[in-house]
C-alpha positions in Angstrom: -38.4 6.0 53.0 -34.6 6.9 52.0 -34.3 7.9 48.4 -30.5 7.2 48.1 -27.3 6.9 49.9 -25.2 9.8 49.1 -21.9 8.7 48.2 -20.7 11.8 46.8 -17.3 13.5 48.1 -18.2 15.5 51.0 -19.4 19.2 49.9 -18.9 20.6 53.3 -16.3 20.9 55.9 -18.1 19.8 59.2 -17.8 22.0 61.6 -17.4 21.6 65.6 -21.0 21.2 66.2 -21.4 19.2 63.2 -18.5 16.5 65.0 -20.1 17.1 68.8 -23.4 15.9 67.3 -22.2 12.9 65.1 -20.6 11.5 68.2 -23.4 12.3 70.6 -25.4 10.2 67.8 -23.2 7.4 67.5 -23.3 6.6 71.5 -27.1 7.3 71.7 -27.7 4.8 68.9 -25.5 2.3 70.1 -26.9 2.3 73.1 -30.1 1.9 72.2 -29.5 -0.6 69.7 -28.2 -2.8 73.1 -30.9 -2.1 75.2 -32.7 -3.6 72.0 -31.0 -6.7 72.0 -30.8 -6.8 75.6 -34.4 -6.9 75.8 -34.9 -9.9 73.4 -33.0 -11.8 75.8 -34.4 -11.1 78.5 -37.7 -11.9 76.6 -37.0 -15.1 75.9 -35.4 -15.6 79.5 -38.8 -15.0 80.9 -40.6 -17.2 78.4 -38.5 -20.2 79.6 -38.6 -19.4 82.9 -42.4 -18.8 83.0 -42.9 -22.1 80.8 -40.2 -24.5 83.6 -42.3 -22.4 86.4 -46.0 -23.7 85.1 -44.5 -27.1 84.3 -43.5 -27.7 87.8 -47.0 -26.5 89.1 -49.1 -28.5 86.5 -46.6 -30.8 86.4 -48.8 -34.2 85.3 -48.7 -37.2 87.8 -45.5 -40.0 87.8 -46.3 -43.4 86.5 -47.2 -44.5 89.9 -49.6 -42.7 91.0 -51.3 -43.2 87.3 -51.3 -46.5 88.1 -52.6 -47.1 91.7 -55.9 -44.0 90.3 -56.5 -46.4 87.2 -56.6 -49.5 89.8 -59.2 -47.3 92.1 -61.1 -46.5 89.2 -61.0 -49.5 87.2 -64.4 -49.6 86.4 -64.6 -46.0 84.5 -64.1 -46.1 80.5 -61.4 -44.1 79.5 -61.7 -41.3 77.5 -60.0 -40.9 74.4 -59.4 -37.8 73.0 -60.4 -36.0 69.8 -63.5 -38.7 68.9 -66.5 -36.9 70.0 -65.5 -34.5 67.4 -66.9 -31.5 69.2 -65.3 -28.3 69.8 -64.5 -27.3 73.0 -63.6 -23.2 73.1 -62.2 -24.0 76.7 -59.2 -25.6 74.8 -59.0 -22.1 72.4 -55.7 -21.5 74.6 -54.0 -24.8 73.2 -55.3 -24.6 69.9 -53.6 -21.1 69.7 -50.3 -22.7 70.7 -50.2 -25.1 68.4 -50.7 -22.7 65.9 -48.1 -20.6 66.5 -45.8 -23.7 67.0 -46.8 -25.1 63.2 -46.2 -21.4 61.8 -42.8 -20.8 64.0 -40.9 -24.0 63.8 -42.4 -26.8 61.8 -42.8 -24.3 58.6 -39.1 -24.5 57.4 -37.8 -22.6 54.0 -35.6 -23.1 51.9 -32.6 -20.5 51.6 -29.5 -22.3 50.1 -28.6 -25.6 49.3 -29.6 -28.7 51.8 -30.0 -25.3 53.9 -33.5 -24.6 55.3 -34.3 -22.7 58.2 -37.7 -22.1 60.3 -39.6 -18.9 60.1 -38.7 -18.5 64.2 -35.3 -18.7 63.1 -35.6 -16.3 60.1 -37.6 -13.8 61.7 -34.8 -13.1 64.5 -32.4 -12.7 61.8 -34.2 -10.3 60.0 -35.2 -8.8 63.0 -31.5 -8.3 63.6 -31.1 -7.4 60.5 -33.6 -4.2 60.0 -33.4 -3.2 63.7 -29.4 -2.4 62.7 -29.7 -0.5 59.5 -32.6 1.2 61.0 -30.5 3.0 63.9 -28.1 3.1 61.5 -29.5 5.7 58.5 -31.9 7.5 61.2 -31.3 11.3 61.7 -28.1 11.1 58.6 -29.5 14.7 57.6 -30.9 13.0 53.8 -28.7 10.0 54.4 -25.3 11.8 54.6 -22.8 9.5 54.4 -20.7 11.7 56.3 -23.0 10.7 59.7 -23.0 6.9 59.0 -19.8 6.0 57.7 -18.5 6.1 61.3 -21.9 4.9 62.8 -21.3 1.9 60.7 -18.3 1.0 62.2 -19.6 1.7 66.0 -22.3 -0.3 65.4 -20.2 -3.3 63.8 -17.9 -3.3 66.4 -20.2 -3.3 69.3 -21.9 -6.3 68.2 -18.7 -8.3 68.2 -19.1 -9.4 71.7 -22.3 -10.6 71.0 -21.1 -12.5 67.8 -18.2 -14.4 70.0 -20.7 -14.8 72.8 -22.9 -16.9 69.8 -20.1 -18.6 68.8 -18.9 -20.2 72.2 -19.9 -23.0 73.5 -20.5 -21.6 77.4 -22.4 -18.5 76.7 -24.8 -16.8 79.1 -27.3 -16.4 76.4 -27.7 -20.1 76.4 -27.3 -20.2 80.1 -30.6 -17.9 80.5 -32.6 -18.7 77.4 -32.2 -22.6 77.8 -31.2 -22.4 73.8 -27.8 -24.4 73.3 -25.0 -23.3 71.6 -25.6 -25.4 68.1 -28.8 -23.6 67.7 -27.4 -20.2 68.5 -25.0 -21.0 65.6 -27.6 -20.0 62.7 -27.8 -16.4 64.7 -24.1 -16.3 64.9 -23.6 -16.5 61.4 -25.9 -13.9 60.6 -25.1 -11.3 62.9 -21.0 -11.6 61.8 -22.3 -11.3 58.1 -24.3 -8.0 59.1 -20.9 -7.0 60.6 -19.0 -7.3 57.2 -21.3 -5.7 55.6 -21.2 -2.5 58.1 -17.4 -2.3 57.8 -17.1 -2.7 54.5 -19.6 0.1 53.8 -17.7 2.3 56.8 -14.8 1.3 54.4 -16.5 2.6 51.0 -17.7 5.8 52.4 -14.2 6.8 53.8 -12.2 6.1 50.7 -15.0 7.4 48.9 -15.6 10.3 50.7 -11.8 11.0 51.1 -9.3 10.5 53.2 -7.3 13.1 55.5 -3.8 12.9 56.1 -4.5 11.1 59.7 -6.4 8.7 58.4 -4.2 7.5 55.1 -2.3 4.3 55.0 1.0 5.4 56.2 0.2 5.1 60.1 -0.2 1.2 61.5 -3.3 1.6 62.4 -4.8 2.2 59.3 -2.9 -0.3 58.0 -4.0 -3.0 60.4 -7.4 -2.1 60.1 -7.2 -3.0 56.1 -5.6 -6.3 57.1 -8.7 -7.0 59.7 -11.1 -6.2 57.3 -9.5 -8.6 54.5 -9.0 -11.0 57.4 -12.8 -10.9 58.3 -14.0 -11.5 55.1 -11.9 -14.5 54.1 -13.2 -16.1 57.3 -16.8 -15.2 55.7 -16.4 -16.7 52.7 -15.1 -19.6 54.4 -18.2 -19.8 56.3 -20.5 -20.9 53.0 -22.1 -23.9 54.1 -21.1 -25.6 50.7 -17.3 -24.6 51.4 -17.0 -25.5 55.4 -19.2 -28.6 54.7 -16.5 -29.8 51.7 -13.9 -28.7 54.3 -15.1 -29.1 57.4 -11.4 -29.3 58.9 -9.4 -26.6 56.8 -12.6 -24.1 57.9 -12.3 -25.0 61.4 -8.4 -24.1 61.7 -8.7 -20.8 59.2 -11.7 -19.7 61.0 -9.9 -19.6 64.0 -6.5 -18.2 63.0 -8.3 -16.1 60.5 -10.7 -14.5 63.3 -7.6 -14.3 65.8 -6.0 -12.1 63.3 -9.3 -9.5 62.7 -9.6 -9.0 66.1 -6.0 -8.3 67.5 -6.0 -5.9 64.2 -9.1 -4.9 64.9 -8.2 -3.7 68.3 -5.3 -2.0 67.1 -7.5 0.1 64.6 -9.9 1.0 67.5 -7.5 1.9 70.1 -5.9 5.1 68.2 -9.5 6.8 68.2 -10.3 5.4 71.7 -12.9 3.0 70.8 -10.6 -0.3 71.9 -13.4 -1.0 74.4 -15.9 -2.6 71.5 -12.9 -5.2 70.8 -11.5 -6.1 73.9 -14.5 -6.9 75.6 -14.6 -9.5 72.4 -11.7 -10.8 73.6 -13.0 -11.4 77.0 -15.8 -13.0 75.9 -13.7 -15.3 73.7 -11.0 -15.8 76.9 -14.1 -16.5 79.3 -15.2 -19.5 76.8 -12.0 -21.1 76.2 -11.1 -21.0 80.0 -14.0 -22.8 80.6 -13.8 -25.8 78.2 -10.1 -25.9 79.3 -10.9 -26.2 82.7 -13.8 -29.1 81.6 -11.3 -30.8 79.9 -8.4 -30.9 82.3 -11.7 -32.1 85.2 -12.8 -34.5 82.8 -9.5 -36.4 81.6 -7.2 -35.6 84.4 -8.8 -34.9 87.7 -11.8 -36.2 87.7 -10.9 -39.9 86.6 -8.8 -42.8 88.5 -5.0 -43.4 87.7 -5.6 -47.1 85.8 -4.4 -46.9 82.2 -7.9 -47.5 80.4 -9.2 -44.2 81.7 -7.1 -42.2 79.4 -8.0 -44.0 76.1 -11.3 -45.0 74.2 -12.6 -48.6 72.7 -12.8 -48.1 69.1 -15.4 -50.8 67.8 -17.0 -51.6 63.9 -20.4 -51.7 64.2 -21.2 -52.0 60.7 -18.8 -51.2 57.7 -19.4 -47.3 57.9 -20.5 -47.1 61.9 -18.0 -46.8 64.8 -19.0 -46.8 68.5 -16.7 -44.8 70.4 -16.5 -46.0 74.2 -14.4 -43.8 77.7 -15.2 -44.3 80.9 -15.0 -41.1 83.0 -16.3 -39.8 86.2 -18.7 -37.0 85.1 -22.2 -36.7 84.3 -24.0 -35.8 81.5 -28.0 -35.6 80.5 -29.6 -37.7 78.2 -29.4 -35.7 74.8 -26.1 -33.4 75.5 -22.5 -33.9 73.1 -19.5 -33.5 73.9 -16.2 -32.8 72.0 -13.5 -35.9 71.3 -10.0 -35.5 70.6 -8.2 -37.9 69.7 -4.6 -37.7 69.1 -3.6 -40.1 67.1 -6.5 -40.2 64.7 -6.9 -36.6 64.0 -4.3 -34.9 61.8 -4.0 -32.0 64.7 -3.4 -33.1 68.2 -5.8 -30.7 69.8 -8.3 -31.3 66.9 -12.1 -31.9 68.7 -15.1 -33.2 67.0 -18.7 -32.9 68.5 -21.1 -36.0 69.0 -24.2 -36.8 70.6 -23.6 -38.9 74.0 -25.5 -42.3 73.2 -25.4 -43.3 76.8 -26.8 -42.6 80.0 -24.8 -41.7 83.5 -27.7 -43.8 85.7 -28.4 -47.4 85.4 -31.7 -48.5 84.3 -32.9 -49.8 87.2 -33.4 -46.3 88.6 -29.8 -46.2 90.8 -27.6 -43.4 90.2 -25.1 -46.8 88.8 -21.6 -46.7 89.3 -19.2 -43.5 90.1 -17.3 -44.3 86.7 -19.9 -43.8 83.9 -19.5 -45.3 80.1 -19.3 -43.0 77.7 -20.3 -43.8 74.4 -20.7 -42.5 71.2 -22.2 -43.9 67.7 -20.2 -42.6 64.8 -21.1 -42.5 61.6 -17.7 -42.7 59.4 -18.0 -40.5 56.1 -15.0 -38.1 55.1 -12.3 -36.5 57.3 -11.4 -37.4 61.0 -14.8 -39.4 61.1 -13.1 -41.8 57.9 -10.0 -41.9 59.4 -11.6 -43.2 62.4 -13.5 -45.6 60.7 -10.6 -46.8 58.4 -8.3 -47.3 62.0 -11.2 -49.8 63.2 -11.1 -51.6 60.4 -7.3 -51.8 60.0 -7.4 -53.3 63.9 -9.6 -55.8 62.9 -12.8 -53.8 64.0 -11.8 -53.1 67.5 -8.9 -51.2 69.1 -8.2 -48.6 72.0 -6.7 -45.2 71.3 -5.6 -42.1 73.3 -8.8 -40.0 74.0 -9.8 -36.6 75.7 -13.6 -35.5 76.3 -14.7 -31.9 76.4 -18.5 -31.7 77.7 -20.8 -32.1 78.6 -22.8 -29.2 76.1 -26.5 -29.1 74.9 -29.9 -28.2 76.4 -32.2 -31.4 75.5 -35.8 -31.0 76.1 -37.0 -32.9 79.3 -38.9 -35.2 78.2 -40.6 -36.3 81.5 -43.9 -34.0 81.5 -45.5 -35.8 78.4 -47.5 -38.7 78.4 -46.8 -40.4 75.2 -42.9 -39.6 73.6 -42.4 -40.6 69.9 -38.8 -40.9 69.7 -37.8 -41.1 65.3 -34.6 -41.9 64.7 -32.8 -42.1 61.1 -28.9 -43.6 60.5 -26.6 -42.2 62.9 -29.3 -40.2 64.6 -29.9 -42.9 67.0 -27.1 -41.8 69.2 -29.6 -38.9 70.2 -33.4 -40.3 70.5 -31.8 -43.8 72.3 -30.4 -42.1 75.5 -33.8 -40.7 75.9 -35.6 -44.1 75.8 -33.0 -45.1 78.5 -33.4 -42.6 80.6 -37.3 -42.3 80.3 -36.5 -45.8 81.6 -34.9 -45.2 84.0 -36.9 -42.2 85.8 -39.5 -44.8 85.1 -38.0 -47.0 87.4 -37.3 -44.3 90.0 -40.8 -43.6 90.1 -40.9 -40.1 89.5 -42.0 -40.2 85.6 -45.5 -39.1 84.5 -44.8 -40.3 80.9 -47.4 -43.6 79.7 -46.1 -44.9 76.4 -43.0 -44.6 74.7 -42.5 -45.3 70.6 -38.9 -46.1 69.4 -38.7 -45.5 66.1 -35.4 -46.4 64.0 -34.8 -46.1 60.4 -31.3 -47.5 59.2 -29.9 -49.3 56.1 -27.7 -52.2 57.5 -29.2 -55.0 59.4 -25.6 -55.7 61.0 -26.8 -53.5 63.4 -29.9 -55.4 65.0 -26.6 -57.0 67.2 -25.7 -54.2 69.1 -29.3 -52.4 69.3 -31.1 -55.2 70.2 -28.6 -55.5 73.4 -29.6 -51.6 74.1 -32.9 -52.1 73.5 -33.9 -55.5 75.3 -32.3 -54.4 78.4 -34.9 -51.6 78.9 -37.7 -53.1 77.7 -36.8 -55.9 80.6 -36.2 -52.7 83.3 -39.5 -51.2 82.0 -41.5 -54.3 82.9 -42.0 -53.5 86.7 -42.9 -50.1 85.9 -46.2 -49.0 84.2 -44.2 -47.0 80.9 -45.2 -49.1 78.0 -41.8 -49.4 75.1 -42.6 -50.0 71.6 -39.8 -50.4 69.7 -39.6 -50.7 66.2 -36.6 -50.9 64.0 -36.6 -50.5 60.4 -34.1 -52.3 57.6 -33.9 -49.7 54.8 -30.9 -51.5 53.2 -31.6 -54.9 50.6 -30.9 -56.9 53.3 -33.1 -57.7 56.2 -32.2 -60.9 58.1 -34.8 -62.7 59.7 -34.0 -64.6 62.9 -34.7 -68.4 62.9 -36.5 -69.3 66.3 -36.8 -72.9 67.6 -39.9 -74.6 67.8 -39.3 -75.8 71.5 -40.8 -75.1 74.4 -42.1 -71.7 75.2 -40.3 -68.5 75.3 -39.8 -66.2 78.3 -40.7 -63.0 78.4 -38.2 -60.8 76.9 -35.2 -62.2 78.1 -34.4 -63.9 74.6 -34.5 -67.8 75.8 -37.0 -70.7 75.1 -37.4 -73.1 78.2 -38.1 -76.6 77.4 -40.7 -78.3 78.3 -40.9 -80.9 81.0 -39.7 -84.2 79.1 -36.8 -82.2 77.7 -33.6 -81.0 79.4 -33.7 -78.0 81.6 -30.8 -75.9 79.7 -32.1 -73.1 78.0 -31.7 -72.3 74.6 -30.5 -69.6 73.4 -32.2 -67.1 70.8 -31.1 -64.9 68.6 -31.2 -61.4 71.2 -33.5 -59.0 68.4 -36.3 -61.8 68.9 -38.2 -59.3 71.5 -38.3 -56.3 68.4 -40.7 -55.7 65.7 -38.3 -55.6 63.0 -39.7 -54.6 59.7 -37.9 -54.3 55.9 -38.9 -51.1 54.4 -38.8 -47.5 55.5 -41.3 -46.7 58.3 -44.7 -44.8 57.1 -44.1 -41.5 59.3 -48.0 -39.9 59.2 -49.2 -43.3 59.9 -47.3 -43.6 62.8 -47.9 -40.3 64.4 -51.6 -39.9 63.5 -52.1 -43.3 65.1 -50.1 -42.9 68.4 -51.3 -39.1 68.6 -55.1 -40.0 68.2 -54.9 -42.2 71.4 -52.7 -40.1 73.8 -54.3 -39.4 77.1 -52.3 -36.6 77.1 -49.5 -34.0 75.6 -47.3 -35.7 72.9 -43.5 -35.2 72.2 -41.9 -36.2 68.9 -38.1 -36.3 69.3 -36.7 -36.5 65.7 -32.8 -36.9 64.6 -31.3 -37.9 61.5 -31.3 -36.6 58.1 -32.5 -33.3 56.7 -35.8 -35.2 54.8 -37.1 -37.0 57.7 -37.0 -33.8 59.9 -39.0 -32.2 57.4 -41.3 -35.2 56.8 -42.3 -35.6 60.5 -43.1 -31.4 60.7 -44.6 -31.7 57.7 -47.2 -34.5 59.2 -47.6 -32.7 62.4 -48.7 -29.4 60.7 -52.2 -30.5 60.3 -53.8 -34.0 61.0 -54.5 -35.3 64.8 -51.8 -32.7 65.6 -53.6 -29.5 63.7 -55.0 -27.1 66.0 -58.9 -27.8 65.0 -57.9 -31.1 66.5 -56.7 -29.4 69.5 -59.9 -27.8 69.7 -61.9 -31.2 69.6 -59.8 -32.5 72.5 -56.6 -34.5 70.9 -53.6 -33.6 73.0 -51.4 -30.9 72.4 -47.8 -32.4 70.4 -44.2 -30.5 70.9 -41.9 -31.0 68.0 -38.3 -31.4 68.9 -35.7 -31.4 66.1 -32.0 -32.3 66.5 -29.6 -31.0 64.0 -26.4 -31.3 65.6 -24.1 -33.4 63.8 -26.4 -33.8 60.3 -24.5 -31.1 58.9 -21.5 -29.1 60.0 
């Protein structure tokens, strides 16, 4: 174990082989601490690759073919899992699995304020984290400060490729891991802070240690190395979840202009010693990204769309007093889950200003057609502070609806497919909709293609003001009628959370059709239908929805593996992990036969 750094002033004047080894150590180190990082990559590349690869060879069977075995074998009782309560070592593999998916991801801690992260998460950081200072202080002769001060900033440097490559939005590391950009983010942040911290301390052990006449402040590279560094950490501090989520839009811009200046300094500082190389190959990476989403965005709003006027500007419309939806029609598609970046001009306070959000909308029609070449594009907005307040204050000031200038960038994301599971749990709370609808719709509508394997679907929604049963109700109604020819089975169930709760009055006339939100008459009475209010056909309930019942419930009678989509606020998350920790979805009951459940969480958008 190291006793101490040695920050004294150097007490020896190194010598040529003393200079030849120090460099030989610092491009032996570096390189290994690549190959080190390289190979968690590719890790995690295999795992996904190996995990798509045995879900398209077990994949289970589509809805059809369910149905026409269950018609041959009618007379069979079906077997429902978990109640014989026997263990069954031939399921040991799943049971292990579910383990390791309760202690990885579902255990979260706490480490800031509203700030938790999983032990997966915190494991790679830390990871990261000792794997740097420990090719950092190895062979320092008693932990000379003379053989790491440089080290620290090889090493620091390096890794800035990798830190941009976090940070972008089209990133190979996504592209082979199948892990999206958003959830890169947590990994970003900590590798850039583990950055500071190894310049600063290549910083205190040169001024502390000395410096010789090359290396004072008089020659610009010194100099714009100092302004880097200062550059760097203002950008850090900035960072603080508590400061970028009070000031979301001042932290975008500074981070940017502020990050602009560390590396073009930075690169300047690196060049004189011949160690540019680590920077510009930053800058690359950097270049390579914003190519990309330039190129997206000139496809998306220029070339790929038709010359009529309404394809170059968005419906703004008030859904309740504090929720926009956001509507463009454009030529592109998109799966069910991704976001995409909105600018709008005249609503931002910067014209080039873009704001992420969850695509609530399909590109396919429900009725298993690809639909129409121009797809609708829409977006449910939650208005709180900033650009999405300002938005929300222009639909009110245009008497709730209005069109505006708009430009898309997207689409981005890697949602889980959703297809492979027989019963999907999809838990929405407030704005978080806009993510767990367009996978109803689509389960929908690969239902109706006939290549789905899924059974049951559960819709969950949790949200304070009835006003929007209206608009939902549409949504919702219109797949539950394009699910009726398949054999998926939609539940939904939509929660009022707020004092109100209105309940629809139905007339007592006639008899009411099935789910198309009429009442035919009878015979003596006129053949006009009447009318009812559309939110008839859901199970509307007043009061917040009882999360373990729910799951234990629709996880006890699976015939197969579970998913449990969940999007909304920080407490629900942690709710719904917290229930599927232990339960029907522990791994004893694993072992007596209940089916495997995956857990996926979406973050994006709850917090900046």
């Amino acid at each position: 174990m190291p006793r101490s750094l040695n920050f004294a002033p150097r007490t020896f004047i190194p010598s040529a082989s003393d200079r030849a080894l120090k460099a030989q150590q610092q491009a032996e180190y570096v390189k290994e601490l690549w190959i080190f990082l390289a190979s968690i990559v590719a890790l995690l590349t295999v795992i996904r690759f190996v995990r798509l690869g045995f879900s398209a060879v077990y994949r289970p069977r589509s809805s059809l073919q369910s149905r026409s075995t269950s018609n041959e074998k009618s007379t069979e009782e079906p077997a429902v899992p978990g109640q014989t309560g026997k263990l069954s070592w031939r399921r040991l593999p799943y049971a292990v699995a579910t383990s390791f998916r309760i202690v990885a991801f579902r255990l979260n801690i706490r480490i800031g304020p509203r700030a938790y992260a999983s032990v997966s998460e915190l494991t790679f950081i830390f990871g990261y984290i000792i794997a740097t200072f420990i090719w950092l202080f190895v062979d320092t002769q008693d932990l000379s400060s003379w053989f790491f001060e440089d080290r620290a900033a090889h090493f620091a440097s390096c890794q800035l490729p990798l830190i941009v490559a976090l940070a972008g939005k089209n990133n190979i590391i996504s592209y082979l891991t199948g892990i999206s950009h958003e959830k890169l983010n947590v990994l970003h942040r900590a590798s850039a802070r583990t950055c500071l911290i190894l310049l600063w301390l290549h910083a205190i052990c040169r001024a502390v240690n000395g410096l010789p006449a090359k290396f004072d402040f008089t020659h610009d590279w010194m100099q714009c190395g100092a302004v880097g560094l200062v550059a760097f950490t203002l950008a850090t501090i900035l960072s603080i979840r508590p400061i970028r989520n009070a000031f979301f839009e001042f932290f975008l811009v500074s981070h940017i202009i502020l990050i602009a200046i560390f590396l073009v300094t930075g690169y300047i500082h690196a060049r004189d010693p011949g160690y540019g190389d680590y920077i510009w190959s930053a800058l690359v990476v950097w270049a390579f990204d914003r190519v990309l989403r330039a190129s997206r965005l000139l496809w998306n709003n220029l070339v790929g769309r038709s010359s009529e006027r309404h394809h170059s500007t968005a419906t703004v419309e008030l859904l309740s007093e504090d929720t926009i939806r956001l509507t463009l029609r454009r030529t592109f598609n998109w799966k069910a889950g991704q976001h995409a970046y909105v600018i709008l001009p005249t609503v931002s306070e910067l014209p080039f200003e873009a704001h992420p959000f969850t695509i609530a909308s399909i590109p396919h029609a429900l009725d298993g057609t690809n639909g129409t070449k121009e797809k609708e594009v829409s977006f449910i907005i939650r208005g709180r502070d900033g650009f999405t307040g300002r938005l929300r204050d222009h639909a009110v000031g245009n008497a709730g609806q209005s069109t505006v200038p708009a430009y898309i960038d997207g689409p981005y994301g890697c949602p889980p497919d959703l297809t492979q599971y027989s019963t999907c749990i999809l838990i929405a709370g407030g704005s978080g909709v806009s993510y767990t609808l367009p996978l109803l719709l689509n389960l929908v509508h690969k239902a109706r293609a006939g290549n789905l394997s899924t059974q049951r679907v559960i819709f969950v929604w949790a949200v304070r003001d009835a006003e929007h049963l209206k608009w939902i109700s549409k949504v919702i109604t219109e797949a539950l009628v394009a699910a009726r020819l398949t054999h998926l089975t939609v539940d939904p169930r939509i929660y009022i959370t707020g004092p109100n709760c209105p309940i629809p009055e139905v007339p007592v006339l006639g008899h009411k059709d099935s789910l198309d939100g009429t009442i035919t008459p009878s015979s003596n009475q006129s053949n006009e239908k009447i009318e009812l209010p559309i939110y008839t056909s859901l199970k509307i309930t007043h009061g917040r929805p009882s999360i373990s019942r729910i799951l234990h419930d629709e996880i006890s009678t699976s015939i197969g593996p579970v998913s449990v989509d969940v999007a909304g606020p920080t407490s629900l998350s942690h709710s719904v992990s917290r229930v599927l920790s232990s339960g029907p979805a522990g791994p004893l009951s694993v072992l007596k036969g209940a089916p495997s459940v995956t857990l996926h969480t979406e973050t994006f958008g709850m917090v900046h």
